[in-house]
N, C-alpha and C positions, 0 to 999 in steps of 0.2 A: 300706197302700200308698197311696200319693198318686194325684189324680182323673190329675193330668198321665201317670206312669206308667204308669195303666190305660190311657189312651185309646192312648199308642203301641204297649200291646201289644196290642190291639185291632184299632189298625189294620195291623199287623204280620200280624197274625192273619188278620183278613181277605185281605189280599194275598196271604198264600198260599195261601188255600184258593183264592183265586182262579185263582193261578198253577196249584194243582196240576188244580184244574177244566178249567181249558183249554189243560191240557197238550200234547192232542190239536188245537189247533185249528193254522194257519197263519194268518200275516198278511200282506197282501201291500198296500202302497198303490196307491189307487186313483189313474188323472191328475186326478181334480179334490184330491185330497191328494193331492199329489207328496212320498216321500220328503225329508227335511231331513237333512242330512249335514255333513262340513268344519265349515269354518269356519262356514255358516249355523248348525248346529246350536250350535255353543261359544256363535254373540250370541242364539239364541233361552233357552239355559239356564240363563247366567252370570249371576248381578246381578238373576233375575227371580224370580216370585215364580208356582208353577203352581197353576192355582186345578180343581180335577180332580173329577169327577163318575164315577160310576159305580154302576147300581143306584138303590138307593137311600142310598148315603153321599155324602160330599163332603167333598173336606180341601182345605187351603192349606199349600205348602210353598216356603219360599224358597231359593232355590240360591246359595248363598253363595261370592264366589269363594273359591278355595280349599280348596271341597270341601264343607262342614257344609252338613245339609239340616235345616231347620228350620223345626218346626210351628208358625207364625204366631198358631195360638188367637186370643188378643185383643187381642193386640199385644205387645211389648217391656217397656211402661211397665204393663202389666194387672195391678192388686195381687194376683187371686185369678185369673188362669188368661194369665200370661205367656208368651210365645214361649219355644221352647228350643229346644237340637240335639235330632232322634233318630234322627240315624245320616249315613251320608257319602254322596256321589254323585261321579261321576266319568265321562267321555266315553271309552269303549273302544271303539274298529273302528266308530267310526259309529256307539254303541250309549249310551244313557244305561243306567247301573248305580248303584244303591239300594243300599245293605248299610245295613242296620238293625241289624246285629251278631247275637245269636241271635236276632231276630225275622227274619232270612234278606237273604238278597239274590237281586235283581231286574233284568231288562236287558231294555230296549224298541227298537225302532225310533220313530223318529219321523216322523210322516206330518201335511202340513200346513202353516198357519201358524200364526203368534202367535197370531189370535184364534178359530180352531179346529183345536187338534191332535189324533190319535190316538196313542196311543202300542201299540206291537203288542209283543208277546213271548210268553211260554205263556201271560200272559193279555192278554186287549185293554181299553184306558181309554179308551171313545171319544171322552170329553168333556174337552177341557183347553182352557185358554186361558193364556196367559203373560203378566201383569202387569211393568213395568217396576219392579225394586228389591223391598223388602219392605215390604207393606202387604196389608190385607185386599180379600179377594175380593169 
């Protein structure tokens, strides 16, 4: 199995254990993060590039228009740990949604702005920020 392969099922993995951990919880945005919806939410996740913390991991995913979510690793041009797709994303009811394919799918609210978002769903990612285009975090 290739290192690339591993890390998206990894981090696939991680996510849902995540998800199914805080199953139980609700998320509600607070007014100093005010819910992103409409049209805000389309320019905060089109063309950007979310650099996301949680625990102790952290990834870089670029949101490509047209859907492909793509882990950034070390760039595009990286001879030994290149960017790839690893899975789709998509804007539903005000909701960003993840399908990883059998590594599961995932659908957040979004609280915030570009340069501190939470993202809310069965689990919460309190720490994102959204980079313009794709590039590293």
């Amino acid at each position: 199995m290739k290192l690339g392969s591993m890390k998206i099922m990894l981090a696939a993995a991680f996510l849902a254990m995540a998800s199914q951990a805080g199953a139980q919880l609700t998320c509600t945005c607070i007014p100093s993060l005010p819910r992103i919806s409409g049209t805000a939410l389309s320019n905060l996740i089109v063309g950007q590039t979310a650099c996301a913390t949680m625990g102790g991991s952290s990834w870089q995913s670029f949101h490509q228009s047209g859907g492909s979510l793509i882990d950034y690793k070390k760039g595009p041009g990286d001879p030994v740990d290149p960017s790839k797709v690893m899975g789709t994303w998509s804007i539903n009811n005000d909701k960003v949604q993840y399908n990883y394919g059998t590594g599961g799918l995932f659908e957040y609210e979004v609280c915030g702005t570009s340069s501190s978002a939470t993202y809310c769903g069965a689990s919460i990612i309190p720490s994102i920020r959204f980079l313009a285009g794709q590039g590293a975090c």
